[in-house]
VEXGU-219784 format. One record per residue (C-alpha): residue number from 1; x, y, z; residue in three letters. Coordinates in steps of 0.2 Angstrom, whole numbers. Layout:
<atoms>
<atom resi="NUM" u="X" v="Y" w="Z" resn="ALA"/>
...
</atoms>
This chain:
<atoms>
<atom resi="1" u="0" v="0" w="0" resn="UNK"/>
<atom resi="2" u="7" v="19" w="-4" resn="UNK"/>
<atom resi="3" u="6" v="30" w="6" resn="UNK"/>
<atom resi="4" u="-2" v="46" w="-2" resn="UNK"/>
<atom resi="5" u="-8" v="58" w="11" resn="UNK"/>
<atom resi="6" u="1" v="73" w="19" resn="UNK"/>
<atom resi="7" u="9" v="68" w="35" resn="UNK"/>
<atom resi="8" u="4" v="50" w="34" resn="UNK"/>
<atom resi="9" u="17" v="40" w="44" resn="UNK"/>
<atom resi="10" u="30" v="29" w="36" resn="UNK"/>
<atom resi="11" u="40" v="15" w="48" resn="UNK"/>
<atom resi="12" u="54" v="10" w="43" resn="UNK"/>
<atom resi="13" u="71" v="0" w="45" resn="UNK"/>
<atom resi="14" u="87" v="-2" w="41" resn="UNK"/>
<atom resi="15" u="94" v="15" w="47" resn="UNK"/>
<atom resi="16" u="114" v="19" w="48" resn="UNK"/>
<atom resi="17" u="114" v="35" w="56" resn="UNK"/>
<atom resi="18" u="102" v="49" w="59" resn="UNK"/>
<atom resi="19" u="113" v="63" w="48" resn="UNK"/>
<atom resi="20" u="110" v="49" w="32" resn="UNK"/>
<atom resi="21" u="91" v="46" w="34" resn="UNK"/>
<atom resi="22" u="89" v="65" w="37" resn="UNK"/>
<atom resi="23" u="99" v="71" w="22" resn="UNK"/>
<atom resi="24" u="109" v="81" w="31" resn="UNK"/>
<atom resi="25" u="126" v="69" w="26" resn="UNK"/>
<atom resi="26" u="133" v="67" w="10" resn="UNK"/>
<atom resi="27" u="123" v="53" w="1" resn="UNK"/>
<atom resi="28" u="137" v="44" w="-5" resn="UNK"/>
<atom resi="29" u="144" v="42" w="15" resn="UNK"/>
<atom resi="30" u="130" v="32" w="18" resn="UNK"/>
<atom resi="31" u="136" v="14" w="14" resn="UNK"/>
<atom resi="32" u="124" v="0" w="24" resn="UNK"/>
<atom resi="33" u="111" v="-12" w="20" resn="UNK"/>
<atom resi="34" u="108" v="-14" w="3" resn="UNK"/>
<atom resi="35" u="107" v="5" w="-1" resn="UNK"/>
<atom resi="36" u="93" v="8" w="10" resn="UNK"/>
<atom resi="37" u="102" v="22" w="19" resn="UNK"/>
<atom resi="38" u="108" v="30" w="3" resn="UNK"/>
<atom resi="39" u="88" v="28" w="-2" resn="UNK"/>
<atom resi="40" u="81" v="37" w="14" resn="UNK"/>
<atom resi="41" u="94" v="52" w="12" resn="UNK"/>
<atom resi="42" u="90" v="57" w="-6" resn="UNK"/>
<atom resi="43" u="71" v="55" w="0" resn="UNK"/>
<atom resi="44" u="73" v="67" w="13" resn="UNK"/>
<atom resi="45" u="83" v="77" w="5" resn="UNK"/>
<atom resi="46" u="71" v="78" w="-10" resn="UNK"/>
<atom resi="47" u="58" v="82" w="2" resn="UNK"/>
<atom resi="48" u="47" v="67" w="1" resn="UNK"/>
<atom resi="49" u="50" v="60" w="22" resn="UNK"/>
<atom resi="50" u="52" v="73" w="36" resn="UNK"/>
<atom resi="51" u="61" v="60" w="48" resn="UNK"/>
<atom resi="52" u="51" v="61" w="64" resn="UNK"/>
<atom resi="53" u="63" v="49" w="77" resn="UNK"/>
<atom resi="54" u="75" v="37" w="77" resn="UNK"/>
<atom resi="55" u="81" v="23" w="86" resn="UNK"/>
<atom resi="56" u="95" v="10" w="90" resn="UNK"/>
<atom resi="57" u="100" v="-2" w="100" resn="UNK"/>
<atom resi="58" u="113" v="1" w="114" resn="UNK"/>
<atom resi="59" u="123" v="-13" w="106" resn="UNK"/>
<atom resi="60" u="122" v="-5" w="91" resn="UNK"/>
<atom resi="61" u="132" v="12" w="95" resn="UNK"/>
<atom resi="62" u="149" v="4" w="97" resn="UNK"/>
<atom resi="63" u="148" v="-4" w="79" resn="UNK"/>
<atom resi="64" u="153" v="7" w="64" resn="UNK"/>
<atom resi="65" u="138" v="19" w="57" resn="UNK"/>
<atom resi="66" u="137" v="7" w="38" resn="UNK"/>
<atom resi="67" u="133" v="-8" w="52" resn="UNK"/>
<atom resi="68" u="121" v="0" w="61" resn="UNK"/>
<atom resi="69" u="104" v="-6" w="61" resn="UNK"/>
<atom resi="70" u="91" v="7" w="67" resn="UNK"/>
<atom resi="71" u="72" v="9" w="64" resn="UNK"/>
<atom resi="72" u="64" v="27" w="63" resn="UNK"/>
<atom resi="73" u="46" v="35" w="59" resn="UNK"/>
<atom resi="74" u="44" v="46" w="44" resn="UNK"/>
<atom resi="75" u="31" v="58" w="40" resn="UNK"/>
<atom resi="76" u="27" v="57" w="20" resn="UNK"/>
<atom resi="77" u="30" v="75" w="13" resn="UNK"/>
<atom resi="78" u="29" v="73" w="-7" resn="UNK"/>
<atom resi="79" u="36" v="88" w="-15" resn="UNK"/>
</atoms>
């Protein structure tokens, strides 16, 4: 199912770090699981998700950020 309404939530997983699924780092820098982190930055930064939070688990903050594994909320936002 799409999601088509403004503001409706979007769940989802597979988050490196909070600067890639926000836009705010340089796309390419976000390396992880099968390009799901380079695909939530150029969505944010194309204006389609707001990311609303974030989360990880504690085990998760030693590894390096392309190993991470975090989930977040997302508002849709389509341009």
């Amino acid at each position: 199912m799409a999601a088509r309404a403004q503001g409706a939530p979007i769940f989802y997983d597979e988050a490196t770090t909070l600067a890639c699924v926000r836009g705010e780092a340089p796309e390419k820098s976000c390396h992880g699981h099968f390009g799901a982190a380079m695909a939530y930055n150029r969505a944010s930064r194309e204006g389609w998700l707001r990311v609303v939070d974030c989360r990880w688990s504690p085990m998760d903050q030693a590894k390096r950020s392309y190993e991470r594994d975090g989930s977040c909320v997302a508002e849709y936002t389509a341009p």
